[in-house]
N, C-alpha and C positions, 0 to 999 in steps of 0.2 A: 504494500500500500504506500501512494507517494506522502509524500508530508502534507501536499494539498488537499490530501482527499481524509485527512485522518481530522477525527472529531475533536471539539474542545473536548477539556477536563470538564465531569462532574464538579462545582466547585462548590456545589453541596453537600454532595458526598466526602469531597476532599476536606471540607471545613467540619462534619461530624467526624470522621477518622481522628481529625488535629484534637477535637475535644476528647475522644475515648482514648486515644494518646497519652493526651497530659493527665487525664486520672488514672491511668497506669503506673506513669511516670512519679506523680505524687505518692502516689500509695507505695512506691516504691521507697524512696527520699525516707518517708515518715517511717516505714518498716527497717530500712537498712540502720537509720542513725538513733532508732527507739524515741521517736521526738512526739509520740502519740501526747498530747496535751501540757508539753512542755512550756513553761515562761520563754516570752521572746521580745526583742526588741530590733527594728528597726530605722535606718538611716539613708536619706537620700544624699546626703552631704557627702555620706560614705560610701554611698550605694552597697550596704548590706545589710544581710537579714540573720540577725543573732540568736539562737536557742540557747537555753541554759539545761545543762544534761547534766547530772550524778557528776559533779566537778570537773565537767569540761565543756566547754561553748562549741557549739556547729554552729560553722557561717556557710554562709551562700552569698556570692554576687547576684546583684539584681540587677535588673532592668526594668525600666518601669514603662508598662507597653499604655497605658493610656489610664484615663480615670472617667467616670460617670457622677454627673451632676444631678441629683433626685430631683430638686428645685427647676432647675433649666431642663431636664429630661434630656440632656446630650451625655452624647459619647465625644471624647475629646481626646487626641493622640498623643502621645510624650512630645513628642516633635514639634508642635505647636502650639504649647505650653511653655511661657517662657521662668512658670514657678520652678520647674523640672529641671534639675541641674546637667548640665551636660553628661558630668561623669554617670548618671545613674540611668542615659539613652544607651549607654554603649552599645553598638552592634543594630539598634532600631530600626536605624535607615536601610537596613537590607531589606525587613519588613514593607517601609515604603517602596523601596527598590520594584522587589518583586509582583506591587500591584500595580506600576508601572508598567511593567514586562507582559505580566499577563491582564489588563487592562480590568483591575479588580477596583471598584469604585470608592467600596469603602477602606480599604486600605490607603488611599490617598488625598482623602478627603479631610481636612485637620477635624474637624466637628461636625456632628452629622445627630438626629434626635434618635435616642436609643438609653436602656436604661440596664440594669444587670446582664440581666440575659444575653443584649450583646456585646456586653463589657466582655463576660467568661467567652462567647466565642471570639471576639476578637484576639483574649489573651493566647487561647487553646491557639488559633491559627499563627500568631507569633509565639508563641513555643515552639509550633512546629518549624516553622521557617527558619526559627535560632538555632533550630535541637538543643532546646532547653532538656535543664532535669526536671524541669516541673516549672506549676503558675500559682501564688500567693494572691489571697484579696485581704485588699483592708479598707476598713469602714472609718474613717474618720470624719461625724458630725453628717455633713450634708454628700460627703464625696466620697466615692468609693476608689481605690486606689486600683490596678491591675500590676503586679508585677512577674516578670519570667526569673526563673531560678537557674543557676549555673555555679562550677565551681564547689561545690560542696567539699568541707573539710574541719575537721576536727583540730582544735587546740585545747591546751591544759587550760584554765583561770585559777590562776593563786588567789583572790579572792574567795571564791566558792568553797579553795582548800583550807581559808583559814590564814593565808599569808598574804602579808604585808607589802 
């Protein structure tokens, strides 16, 4: 079959895969590091996302793929957000990139009206496109936050241990 004659992508299909994906991927993350309802703190300054474990912290880098405004009912991209610190888009614009490429509207659209629901598949679909380890939400007040997970890794905290 020539290239001309072959069909687009399912990119509905493609964008449920990316969501059943990332909850593989998550359940993954939470089972390998034992973080099932562990204390956590994040930082966009730092772009990480901190767990406290039986005396040792798991980080993940993050990226932060976009956020949902409940009040304004949009979807809004890292990218066009200028609250979002650069360091904490790392890698994003591949995301814009590739709706670019493949002529995907809402991936290139800075704000578009949409509210959870397509927050988590926007996330799910840049997970996929990063090959993330997984997708984080966080709820802060009116705004929901979307972040992709990468990087996972384990340090001691002398704190936790009691030292100074």
């Amino acid at each position: 079959m020539s290239e001309a004659t072959q069909t687009a992508p399912d990119w509905s299909a493609w964008s449920q895969e990316a969501v059943q994906l990332m909850q593989e991927r998550n359940g993954a993350w939470i089972r390998s590091n034992r973080l099932e309802g562990c204390p956590y703190e994040w930082s966009l300054d730092d772009a990480r996302l901190v767990f406290r474990s039986e005396g040792d912290e798991v980080v993940s880098d993050i990226c932060v793929i976009g956020s949902v405004s409940r009040s304004q009912g949009t979807f809004c991209w890292a990218w066009a957000n200028e609250a979002i610190p650069s360091c904490a888009q790392r890698n994003l614009a591949r995301v814009r990139e590739f709706g670019k490429v493949e002529a995907l509207e809402l991936l290139i659209r800075p704000e578009w009206p949409g509210g959870r629901p397509e927050g988590l598949e926007m996330a799910a679909v840049a997970g996929r496109i990063l090959d993330a380890d997984g997708i984080w939400i966080e709820e802060t007040g009116d705004v929901t936050l979307f972040f992709a997970l990468s990087n996972f890794r384990r340090r001691g905290n002398e704190r936790l241990r009691g030292g100074s």
